[in-house]
C-alpha positions in Angstrom: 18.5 -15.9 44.6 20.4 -17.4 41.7 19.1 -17.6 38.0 19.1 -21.5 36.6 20.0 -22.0 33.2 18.1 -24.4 30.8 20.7 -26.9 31.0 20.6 -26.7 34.6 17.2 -27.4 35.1 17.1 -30.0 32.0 20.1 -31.8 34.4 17.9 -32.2 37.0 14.8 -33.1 35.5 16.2 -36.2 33.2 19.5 -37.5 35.4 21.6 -37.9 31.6 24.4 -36.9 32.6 26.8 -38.7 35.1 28.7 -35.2 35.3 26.9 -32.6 35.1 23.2 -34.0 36.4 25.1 -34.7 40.1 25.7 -31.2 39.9 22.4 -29.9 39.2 20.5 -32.1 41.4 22.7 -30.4 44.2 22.3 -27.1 43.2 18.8 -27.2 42.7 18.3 -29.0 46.1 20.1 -26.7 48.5 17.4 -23.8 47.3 15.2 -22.4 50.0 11.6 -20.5 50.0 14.4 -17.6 51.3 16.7 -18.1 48.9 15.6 -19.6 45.7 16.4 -20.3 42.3 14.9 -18.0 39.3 13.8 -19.1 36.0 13.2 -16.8 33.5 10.3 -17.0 30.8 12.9 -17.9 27.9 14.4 -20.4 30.4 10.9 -22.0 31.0 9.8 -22.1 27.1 13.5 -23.6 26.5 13.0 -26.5 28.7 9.8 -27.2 27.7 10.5 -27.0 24.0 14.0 -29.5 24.9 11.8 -32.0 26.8 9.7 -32.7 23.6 12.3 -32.1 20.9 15.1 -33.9 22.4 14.0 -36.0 24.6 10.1 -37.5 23.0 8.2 -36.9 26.5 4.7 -36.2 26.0 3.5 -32.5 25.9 1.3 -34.1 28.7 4.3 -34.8 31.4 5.8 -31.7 30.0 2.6 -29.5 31.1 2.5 -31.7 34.2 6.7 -31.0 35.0 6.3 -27.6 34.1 3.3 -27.0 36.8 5.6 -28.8 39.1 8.4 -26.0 38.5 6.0 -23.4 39.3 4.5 -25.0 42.6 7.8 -25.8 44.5 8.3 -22.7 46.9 12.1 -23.4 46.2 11.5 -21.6 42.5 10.5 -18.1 41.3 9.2 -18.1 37.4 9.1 -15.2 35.4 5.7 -13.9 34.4 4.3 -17.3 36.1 0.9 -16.2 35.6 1.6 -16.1 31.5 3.0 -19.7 31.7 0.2 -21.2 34.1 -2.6 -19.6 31.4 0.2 -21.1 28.7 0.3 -24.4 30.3 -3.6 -24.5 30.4 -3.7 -23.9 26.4 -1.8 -26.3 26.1 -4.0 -29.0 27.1 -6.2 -27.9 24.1 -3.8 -28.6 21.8 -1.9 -25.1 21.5 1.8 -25.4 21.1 3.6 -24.0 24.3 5.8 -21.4 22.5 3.1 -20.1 20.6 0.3 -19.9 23.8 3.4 -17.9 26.0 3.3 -15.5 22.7 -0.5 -14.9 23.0 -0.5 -14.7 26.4 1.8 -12.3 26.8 0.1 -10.3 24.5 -2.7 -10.7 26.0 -1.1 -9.6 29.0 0.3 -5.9 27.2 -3.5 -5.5 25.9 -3.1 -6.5 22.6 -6.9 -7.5 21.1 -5.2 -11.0 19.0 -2.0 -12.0 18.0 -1.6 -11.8 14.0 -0.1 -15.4 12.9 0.3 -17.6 9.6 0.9 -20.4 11.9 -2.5 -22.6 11.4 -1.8 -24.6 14.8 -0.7 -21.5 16.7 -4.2 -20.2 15.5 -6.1 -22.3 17.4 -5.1 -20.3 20.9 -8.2 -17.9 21.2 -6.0 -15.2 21.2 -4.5 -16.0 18.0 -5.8 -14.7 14.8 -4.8 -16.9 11.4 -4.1 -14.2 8.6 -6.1 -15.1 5.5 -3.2 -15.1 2.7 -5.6 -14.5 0.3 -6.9 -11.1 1.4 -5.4 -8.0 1.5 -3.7 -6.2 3.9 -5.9 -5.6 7.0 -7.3 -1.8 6.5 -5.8 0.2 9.2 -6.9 4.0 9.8 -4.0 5.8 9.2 -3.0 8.5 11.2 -2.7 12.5 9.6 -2.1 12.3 6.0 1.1 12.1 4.9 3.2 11.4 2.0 5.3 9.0 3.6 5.5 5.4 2.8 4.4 2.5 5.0 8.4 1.7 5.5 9.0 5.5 6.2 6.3 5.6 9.0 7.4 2.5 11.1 11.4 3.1 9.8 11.3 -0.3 9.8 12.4 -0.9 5.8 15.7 1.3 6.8 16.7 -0.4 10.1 16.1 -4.0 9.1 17.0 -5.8 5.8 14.9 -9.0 4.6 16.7 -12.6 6.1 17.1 -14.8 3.2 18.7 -18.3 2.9 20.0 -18.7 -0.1 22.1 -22.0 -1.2 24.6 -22.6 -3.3 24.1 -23.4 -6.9 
């Protein structure tokens, strides 16, 4: 078995590339049921998210190309159950990315998936946070005096990303 990068699989699926697509077609073609290719769940999501961004198809070709990659019994796909449930959000309107994220949580036995996304939202696993309310009342465990940040150590491993330009 060999592991196919994005760019590999992209190759093959558009023929753009008088180089490199040759190449790709050839690889991808000599894989067998016995020995096949493997595409991870980030590979999957990335040429999905490449077809529509940079090259306009339809999510509805992408869903069908995508099904097409899990069928062939020349392929192996990472969690393929996550991206066949994925793939079937998606004909409701869910964006890929974000039904692979609810899915897989899903999957670990998470209840919903907390988002601010308003289009992710609509996945049924997907729960849109209400800006407007407080935070969501938790029980907390034994009472402590710690903080929030304390608890999780989250505050004093990770530092806020900010862009800031130039003025």
């Amino acid at each position: 078995m060999i592991g196919l990068d994005t760019n590999v699989v992209v190759r093959y699926l558009v023929q753009d590339d008088p180089r490199q697509s040759p190449i790709a077609s050839a690889l991808i073609e000599d894989l067998t049921e016995a020995d096949p290719g493997y595409l991870s769940l980030v590979t999957v999501v990335e040429v999905y998210w490449v077809l529509r961004r940079a090259y306009k198809v339809p999510g509805a070709r992408c869903v069908e190309v995508l099904n097409g990659l899990l069928d062939a019994r020349e392929l192996r796909v990472e969690r393929d159950e996550v991206v066949r449930s994925a793939l079937a959000e998606c004909r409701s309107g869910v964006d890929f990315a974000d039904a692979v994220i609810a899915e897989l949580g899903r999957a670990a036995g998470c209840q919903r998936t907390e988002t601010f996304d308003r289009r992710a939202a609509r996945h049924h696993a997907m729960h849109l946070i209400d800006e407007g309310a407080a935070a969501p009342n938790r029980p907390e465990p034994a009472a402590t005096s710690s903080t929030s940040s304390e608890k999780t150590g989250l505050a004093s491993t990770t530092a806020p990303v900010h862009t800031r330009t130039s003025g």
